[in-house]
C-alpha positions in Angstrom: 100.4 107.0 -43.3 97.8 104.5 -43.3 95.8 105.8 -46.3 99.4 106.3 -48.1 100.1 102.8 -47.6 96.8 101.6 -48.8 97.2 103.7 -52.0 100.7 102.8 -52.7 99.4 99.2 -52.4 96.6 99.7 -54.4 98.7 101.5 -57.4 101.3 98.3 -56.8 98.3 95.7 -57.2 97.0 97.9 -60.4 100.3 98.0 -62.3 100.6 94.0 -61.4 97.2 93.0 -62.9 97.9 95.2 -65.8 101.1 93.9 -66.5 99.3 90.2 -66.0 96.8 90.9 -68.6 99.2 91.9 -71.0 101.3 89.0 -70.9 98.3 87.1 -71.6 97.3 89.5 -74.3 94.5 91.5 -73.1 94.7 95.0 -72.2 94.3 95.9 -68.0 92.4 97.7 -66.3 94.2 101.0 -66.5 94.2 101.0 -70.2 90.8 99.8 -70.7 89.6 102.2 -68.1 91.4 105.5 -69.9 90.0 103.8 -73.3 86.2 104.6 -72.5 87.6 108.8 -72.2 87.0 108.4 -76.3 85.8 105.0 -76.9 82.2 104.1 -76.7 82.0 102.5 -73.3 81.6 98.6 -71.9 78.5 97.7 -70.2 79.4 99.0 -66.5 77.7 101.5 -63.5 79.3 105.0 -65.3 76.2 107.3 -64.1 75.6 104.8 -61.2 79.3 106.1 -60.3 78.4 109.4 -61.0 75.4 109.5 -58.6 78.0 108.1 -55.9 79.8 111.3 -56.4 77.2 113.6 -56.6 76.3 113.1 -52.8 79.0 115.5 -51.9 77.5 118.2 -54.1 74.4 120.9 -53.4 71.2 120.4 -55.4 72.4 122.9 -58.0 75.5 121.4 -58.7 74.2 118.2 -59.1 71.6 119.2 -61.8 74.8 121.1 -63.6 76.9 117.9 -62.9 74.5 115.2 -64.7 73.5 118.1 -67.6 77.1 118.2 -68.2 77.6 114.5 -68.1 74.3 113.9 -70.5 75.5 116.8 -72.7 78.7 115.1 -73.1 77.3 112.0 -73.6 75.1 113.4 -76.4 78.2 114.9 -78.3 79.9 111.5 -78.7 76.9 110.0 -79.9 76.4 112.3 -82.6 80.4 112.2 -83.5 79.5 108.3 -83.8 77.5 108.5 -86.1 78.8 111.4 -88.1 82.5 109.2 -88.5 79.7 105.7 -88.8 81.1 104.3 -86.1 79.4 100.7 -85.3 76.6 101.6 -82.3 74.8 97.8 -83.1 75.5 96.9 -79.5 73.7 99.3 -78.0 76.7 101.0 -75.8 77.5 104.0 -76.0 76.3 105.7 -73.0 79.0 106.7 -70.0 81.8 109.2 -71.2 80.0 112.0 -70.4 79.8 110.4 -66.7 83.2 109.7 -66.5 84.4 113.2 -68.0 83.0 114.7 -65.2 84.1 112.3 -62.4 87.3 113.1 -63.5 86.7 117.1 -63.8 85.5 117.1 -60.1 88.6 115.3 -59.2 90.6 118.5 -60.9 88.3 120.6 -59.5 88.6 119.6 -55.9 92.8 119.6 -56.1 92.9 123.5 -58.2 89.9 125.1 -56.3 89.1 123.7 -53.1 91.3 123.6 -50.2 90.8 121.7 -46.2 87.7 119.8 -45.5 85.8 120.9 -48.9 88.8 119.0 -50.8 88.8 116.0 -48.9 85.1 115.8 -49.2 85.2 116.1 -52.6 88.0 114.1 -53.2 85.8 111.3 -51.0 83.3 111.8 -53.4 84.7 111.6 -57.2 87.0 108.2 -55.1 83.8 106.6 -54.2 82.1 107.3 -57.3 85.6 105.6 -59.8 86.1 102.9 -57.1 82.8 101.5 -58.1 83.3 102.2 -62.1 87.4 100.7 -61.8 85.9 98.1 -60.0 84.1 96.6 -62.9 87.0 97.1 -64.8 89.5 95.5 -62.3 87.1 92.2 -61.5 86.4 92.0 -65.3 90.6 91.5 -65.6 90.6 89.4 -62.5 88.2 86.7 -63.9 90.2 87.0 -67.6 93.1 85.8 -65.8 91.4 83.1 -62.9 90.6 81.5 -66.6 94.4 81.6 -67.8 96.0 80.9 -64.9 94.1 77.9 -63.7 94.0 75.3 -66.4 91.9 72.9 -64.6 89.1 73.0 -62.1 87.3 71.6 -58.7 83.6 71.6 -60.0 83.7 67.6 -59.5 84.7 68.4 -55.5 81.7 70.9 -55.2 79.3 68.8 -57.0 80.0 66.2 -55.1 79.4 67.4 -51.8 76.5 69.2 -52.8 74.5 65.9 -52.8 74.8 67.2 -49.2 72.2 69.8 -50.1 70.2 67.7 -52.2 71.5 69.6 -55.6 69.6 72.7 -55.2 71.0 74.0 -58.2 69.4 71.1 -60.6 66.1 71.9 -58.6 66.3 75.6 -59.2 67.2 74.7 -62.9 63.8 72.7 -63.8 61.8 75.2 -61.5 63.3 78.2 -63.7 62.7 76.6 -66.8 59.2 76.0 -66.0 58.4 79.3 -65.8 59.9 80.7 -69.4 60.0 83.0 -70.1 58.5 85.2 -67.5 60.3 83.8 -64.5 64.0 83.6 -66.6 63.5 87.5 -67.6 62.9 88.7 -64.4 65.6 86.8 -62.8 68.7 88.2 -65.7 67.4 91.3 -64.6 67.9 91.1 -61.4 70.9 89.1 -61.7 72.5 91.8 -64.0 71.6 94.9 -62.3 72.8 94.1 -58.6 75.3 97.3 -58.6 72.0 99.0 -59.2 70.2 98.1 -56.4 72.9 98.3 -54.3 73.5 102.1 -55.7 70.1 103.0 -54.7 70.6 101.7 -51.0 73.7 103.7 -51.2 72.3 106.6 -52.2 69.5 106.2 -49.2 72.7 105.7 -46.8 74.6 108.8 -48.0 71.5 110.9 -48.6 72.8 113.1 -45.9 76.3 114.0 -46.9 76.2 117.0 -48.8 74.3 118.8 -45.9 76.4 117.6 -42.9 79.8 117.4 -45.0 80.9 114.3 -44.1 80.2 110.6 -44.6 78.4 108.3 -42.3 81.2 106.0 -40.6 80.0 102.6 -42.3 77.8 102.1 -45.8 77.6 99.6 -47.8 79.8 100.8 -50.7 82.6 100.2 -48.0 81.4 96.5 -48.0 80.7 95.5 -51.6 84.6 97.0 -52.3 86.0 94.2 -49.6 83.9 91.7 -51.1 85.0 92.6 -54.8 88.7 92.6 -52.9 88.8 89.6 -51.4 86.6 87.4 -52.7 88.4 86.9 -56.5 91.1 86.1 -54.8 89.9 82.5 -53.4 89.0 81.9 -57.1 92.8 81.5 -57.9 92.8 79.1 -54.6 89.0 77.4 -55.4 88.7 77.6 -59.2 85.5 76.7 -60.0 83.3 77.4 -63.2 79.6 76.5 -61.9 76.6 73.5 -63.1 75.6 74.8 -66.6 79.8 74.7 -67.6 81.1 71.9 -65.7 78.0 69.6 -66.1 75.7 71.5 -69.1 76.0 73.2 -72.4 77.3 76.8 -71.3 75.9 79.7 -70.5 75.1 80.4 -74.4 73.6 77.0 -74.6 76.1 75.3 -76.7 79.5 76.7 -75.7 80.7 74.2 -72.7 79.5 70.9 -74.0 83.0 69.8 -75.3 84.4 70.9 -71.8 81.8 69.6 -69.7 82.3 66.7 -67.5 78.7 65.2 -68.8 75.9 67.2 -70.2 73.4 66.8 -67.0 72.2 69.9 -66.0 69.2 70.7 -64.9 67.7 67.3 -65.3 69.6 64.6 -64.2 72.2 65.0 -61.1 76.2 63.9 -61.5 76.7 60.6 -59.7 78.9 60.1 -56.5 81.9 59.4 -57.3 85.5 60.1 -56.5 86.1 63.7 -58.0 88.7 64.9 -59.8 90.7 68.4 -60.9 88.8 68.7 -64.4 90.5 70.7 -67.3 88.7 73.9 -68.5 89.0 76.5 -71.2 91.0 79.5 -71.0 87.5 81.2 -71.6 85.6 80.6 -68.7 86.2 82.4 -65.5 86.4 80.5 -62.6 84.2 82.4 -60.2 82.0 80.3 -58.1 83.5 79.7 -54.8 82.4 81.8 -52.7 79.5 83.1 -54.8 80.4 86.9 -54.6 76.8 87.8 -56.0 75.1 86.1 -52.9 78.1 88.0 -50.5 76.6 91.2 -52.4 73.3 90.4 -52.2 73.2 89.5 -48.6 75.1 92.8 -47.9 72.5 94.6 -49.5 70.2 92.9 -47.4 71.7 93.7 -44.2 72.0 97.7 -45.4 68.6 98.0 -46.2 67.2 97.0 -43.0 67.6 100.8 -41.5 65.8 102.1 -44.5 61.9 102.6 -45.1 59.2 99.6 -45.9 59.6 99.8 -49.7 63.7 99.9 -49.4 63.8 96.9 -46.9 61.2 95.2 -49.2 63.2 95.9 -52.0 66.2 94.6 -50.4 64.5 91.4 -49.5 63.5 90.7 -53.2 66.9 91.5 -54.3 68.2 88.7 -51.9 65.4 85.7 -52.5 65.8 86.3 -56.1 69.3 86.6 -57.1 69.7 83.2 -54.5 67.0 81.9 -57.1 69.1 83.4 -59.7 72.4 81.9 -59.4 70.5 78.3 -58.5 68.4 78.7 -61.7 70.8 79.8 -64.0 73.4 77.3 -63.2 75.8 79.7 -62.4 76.5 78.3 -59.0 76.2 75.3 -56.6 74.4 75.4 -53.5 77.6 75.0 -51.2 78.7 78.2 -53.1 75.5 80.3 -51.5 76.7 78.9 -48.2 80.2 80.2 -47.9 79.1 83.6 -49.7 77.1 84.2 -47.1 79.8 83.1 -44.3 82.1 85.4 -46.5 79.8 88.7 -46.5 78.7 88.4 -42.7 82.7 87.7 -41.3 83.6 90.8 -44.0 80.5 93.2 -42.6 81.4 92.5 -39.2 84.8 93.3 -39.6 84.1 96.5 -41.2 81.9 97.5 -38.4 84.4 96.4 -36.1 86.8 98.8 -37.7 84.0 101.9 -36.8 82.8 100.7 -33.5 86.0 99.3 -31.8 88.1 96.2 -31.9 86.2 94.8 -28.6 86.2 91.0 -27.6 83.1 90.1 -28.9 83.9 91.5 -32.5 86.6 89.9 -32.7 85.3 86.1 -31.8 82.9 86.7 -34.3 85.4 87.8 -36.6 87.8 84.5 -36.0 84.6 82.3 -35.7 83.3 83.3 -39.0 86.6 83.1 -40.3 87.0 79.5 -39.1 83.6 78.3 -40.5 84.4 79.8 -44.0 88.0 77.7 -44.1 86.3 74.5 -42.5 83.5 74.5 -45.8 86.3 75.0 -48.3 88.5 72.1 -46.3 85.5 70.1 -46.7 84.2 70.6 -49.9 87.9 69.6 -51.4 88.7 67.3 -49.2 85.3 65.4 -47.6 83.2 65.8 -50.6 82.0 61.6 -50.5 81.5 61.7 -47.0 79.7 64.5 -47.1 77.2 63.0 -50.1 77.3 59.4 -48.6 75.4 61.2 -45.4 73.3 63.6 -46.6 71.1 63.5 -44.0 73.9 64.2 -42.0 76.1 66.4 -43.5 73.4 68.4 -45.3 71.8 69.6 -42.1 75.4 70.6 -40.5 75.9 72.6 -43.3 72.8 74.8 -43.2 73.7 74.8 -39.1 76.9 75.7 -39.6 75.8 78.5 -41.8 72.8 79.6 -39.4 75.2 79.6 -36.8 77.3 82.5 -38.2 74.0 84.7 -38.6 72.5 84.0 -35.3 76.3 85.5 -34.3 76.4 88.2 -36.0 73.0 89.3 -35.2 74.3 88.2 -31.8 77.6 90.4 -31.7 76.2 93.6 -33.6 73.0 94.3 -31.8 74.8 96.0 -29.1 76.4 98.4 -31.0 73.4 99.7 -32.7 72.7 103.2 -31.3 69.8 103.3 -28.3 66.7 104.8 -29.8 66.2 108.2 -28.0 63.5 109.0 -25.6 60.8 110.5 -26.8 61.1 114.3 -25.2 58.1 114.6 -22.0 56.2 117.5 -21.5 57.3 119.6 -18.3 54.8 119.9 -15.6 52.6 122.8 -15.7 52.4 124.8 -12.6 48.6 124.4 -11.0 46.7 127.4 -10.8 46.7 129.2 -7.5 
């Protein structure tokens, strides 16, 4: 009944966001979605997806699973450019992928039957949950930009004088490094469902021989985050430094929207903020910064896996913070409350696995609390909060530190004990 009721919920929220995007004249995420069965595909995780569902399978059926996907793949291309269709963009890769998420799915209902269904079925859901997920966020931002007209960036700004503007600082230590430093950091920034498929992968590495899933990975996580998270944009709308305060992302774009062209160089002034108009363009996707929620998940997942994964997973952290700071994509109170957001989401997750006991749930409701109190205070006490940096600034990194030294606090215990290493039994002494 419970998984009934989520999917009946889900199915309700997709026909909703569809039938949002077409009243504002884009197609949803349904119809986008079935699009990419013929049509060259959008930028998006297709074989990333793929790999997701190929955990279920043996070795052999994975090698005839990606074959058949790349096979695929290779037929539309050629079609392409028999018919001369325009490939300038360089996308056309992911039908074959999706052709055979979706033949597994058929596969699993006609042939399979009991626990080999559901495990398959487990399988080609994990694997389209992370490709419809693109597709649904994608929609959600479109629509953040038509529905809210105007914007808090003045609020956030404001109180991140707190901080001492770390995004202006980031900007200026980027740009010094061009183009090495800006290259690697897009990269990293772009491909975070990458890195956070191969620490999937690691996590679910056993599920094809044991037939089942492990009760907790991180895909689990990164789906609430994607979940919850867009929907405090429609509450917070906020665009980020290089719109509200520089040229754009493209360089030139946001200057006639911006509220001064200042960043990276010269911080905005204290001042009594304002709601700030926007274009329709623009998602409004800052607060909380969903990239650092994902990032800090992958950091927290990669900790059980070997050196090179959890020093992978390290990297991925420091530089997509450096990332969204650099870029201008995000203010520094944004990296705060995304990573309030993804340790209050992981420990509920865990929570739901381990047991709703008393110290979950304080954590649960702490982090909770914390997470409001920065959004109360960056819309309501932004002056007082940049009229006492010293003050305020240090609160808010406490206030953060707080909620890790928690968590690390209330999910220790429920790590499993290491076992003991086995003793040799005593050898009976010669007569």
């Amino acid at each position: 009944m419970v998984w009934a009721a989520a999917g009946a919920a889900a199915l309700v929220f997709l026909v909703q966001l569809e039938i949002t995007a077409r009243h504002y004249g884009q197609p949803g995420p349904v119809t986008s979605q079935a699009a990419e069965l013929i049509l060259a595909p959008k930028p998006g995780p297709m074989y990333g997806g793929l790999a997701l569902t190929m955990v279920v399978l043996t070795w052999r059926h994975r090698f005839i699973a990606a074959a058949t996907a790349i096979t695929i793949d290779g037929v539309f291309v050629l079609v392409r450019l028999a018919i001369g269709a325009d490939m300038s963009d360089g996308h056309y890769f992911g039908n074959g992928a999706l052709w055979v998420m979706l033949g597994y799915a058929v596969l699993a209902v006609t042939r399979r039957a009991g626990p080999e269904r559901v495990l398959l079925l487990k399988g080609v859901g994990l694997g389209l949950l992370l490709v419809a997920g693109r597709k649904i966020g994608d929609t959600w931002l479109f629509v953040t930009a038509k529905a809210r007209p105007t914007v808090l960036d003045q609020y956030v700004a404001t109180a991140d004088h707190a901080l001492g503007n770390p995004s202006w600082l980031a900007g200026r230590l980027v740009a010094a490094t061009d183009p090495v430093g800006p290259r690697l950091l897009h990269l990293v920034y772009g491909q975070l469902a990458v890195a956070a498929v191969v620490v999937a992968l690691y996590q679910l590495r056993n599920v094809a021989a044991e037939r089942r899933f492990p009760r907790h990975h991180l895909v689990r996580t990164f789906l609430v985050i994607g979940l919850l998270g867009p929907g405090i944009y429609m509450i917070f709308p906020v665009v980020g430094p290089v719109f509200a305060y520089g040229p754009g992302a493209s360089g030139t774009g946001g200057v006639e929207w911006a509220a001064a062209n200042l960043w990276p160089h010269i911080p905005p002034p204290v001042a009594i903020p304002h709601p700030m108009p926007y274009d329709g363009i623009t998602p409004r996707n800052c607060m909380p910064s969903l990239h650092t929620a994902w990032a800090t998940a992958i950091f927290i997942h990669s900790r059980k896996g070997p050196r090179l994964l959890r020093h992978a997973g390290t990297f991925w952290l420091v530089a997509t913070l450096t990332a969204t700071l650099g870029f201008g994509y995000h203010y520094g109170a944004d990296l705060v409350a995304g990573v309030v957001f993804a340790l209050t989401i992981e420990a509920a997750l865990r929570s739901l696995d381990h047991g709703w006991d008393r110290r979950g749930i304080q954590f649960i409701v702490y982090g909770t609390t914390v997470f409001a109190a920065l959004l109360v205070a960056y819309r309501w006490l932004p002056v007082q909060l940049a009229g006492h940096p010293a003050v305020f600034g240090p609160l808010l990194l406490l206030a953060m530190t707080s909620v890790v030294y928690a968590y690390v606090r209330t999910t220790r215990p429920w790590e499993p004990a290491a076992a003991p290493a086995p003793q040799p039994e005593p050898q009976p002494e010669p007569a």
